[in-house]
C-alpha positions, 0 to 999 in steps of 0.5 A: 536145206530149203532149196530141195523142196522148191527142186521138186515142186516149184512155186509155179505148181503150188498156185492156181486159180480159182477157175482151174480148181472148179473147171471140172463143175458142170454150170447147173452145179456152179449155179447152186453155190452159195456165197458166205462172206465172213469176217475176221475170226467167224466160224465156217463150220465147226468139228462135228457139223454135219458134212453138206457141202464143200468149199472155195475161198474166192478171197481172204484166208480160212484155216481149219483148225483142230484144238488139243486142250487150249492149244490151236492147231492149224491143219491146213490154210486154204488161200483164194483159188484154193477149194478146202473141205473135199474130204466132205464128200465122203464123210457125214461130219466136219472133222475140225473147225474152219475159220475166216483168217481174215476178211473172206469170201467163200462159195459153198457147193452142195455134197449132194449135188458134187457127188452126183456131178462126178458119178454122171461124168468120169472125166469130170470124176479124174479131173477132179482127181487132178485137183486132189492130186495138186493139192496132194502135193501142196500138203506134201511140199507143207510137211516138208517144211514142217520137218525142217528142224532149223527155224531159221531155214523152215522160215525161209523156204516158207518165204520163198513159197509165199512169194508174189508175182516177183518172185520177192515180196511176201505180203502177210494178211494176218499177224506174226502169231498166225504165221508161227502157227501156219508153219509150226513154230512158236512166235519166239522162234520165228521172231528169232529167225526173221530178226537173223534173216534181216540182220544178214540182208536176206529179208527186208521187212516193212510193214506187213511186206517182206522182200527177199533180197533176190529172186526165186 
């Protein structure tokens, strides 16, 4: 069940790196962008801040976060390379709170500033229609997981779209907890399915590593 999703966007298509995303910013543009270093569980923006800016993570992980009474809500992980909160441009508040998963830094580019940038340029307006469009697809190939009923199945293909540069080790930068919460799963439940995965010899789990046992 998790092979069909990787069939139609490979692992290739879903990474990006940072100069990719933001090669349609004039340089006076990159010139105004500020840098924010946060730490481990500080607050971007939170839901209902005013919209003046959007965002890229240089290093580290930010989620953005809906809350439904004490229960947390991941909408989205952006990870480094990943430009997050384009939806500000065209809105005049935040609709959910970001927060640094761990460690992180992020350049914040002014609204302002963007908007007139791709209004000045349509070129640089449908190259940044390309980034939107791959992130389009990153969210899409996201949902499918999250519609994948067997725990065991919706954690694997997780794996294999989180694995590094060999095609084998995923190396988790935050808690169990935050990995249940990123695809849907309670933490019993993937707890469960990481435990079936390594008695089978699929996963091989050490420390904050899991190697798969071949390569995708």
């Amino acid at each position: 069940m998790a092979e069909p999703g990787l069939a139609r966007l490979g692992k290739a298509d879903l990474e990006v790196s940072l100069g990719e995303t933001l090669d349609w910013l004039p340089a006076e543009v990159r010139a105004r962008s500020v840098v924010r270093e946060l730490k481990a569980g500080e607050s971007l923006f939170r839901r209902g801040d005013r919209a003046a800016a959007i965002f890229a993570v240089e290093r580290g992980r930010l989620q953005l976060i809906r809350y439904a009474g004490d229960h947390r809500v991941i909408l989205h992980t952006a990870n480094a390379g990943h430009l997050f909160a384009e939806a500000a441009l065209f809105a005049s508040t935040y609709h959910c709170d970001a927060v640094a998963a761990v460690l992180s830094r992020v350049r914040t580019y002014p609204k302002r500033a963007v908007l007139a940038a791709v209004r000045a340029d349509p070129e640089r307006g449908e190259r940044f229609m390309a980034v939107l469009a791959r992130e389009i697809q990153r969210l899409r190939t996201r949902l499918e997981e999250r519609n994948i009923r067997s725990a065991r199945e919706r954690v694997l293909h997780h794996l294999l779209l989180s694995a590094g540069e060999d095609g084998r080790t995923v190396r988790l930068d935050g808690t169990l907890m935050d990995l249940a919460a990123e695809i849907g799963l309670t933490h019993e439940a993937l707890y469960r399915a990481l435990a079936a995965l390594s008695k089978e010899g699929t996963i091989a789990r050490r420390g904050s590593d899991i190697r798969l046992r071949r390569a995708v």
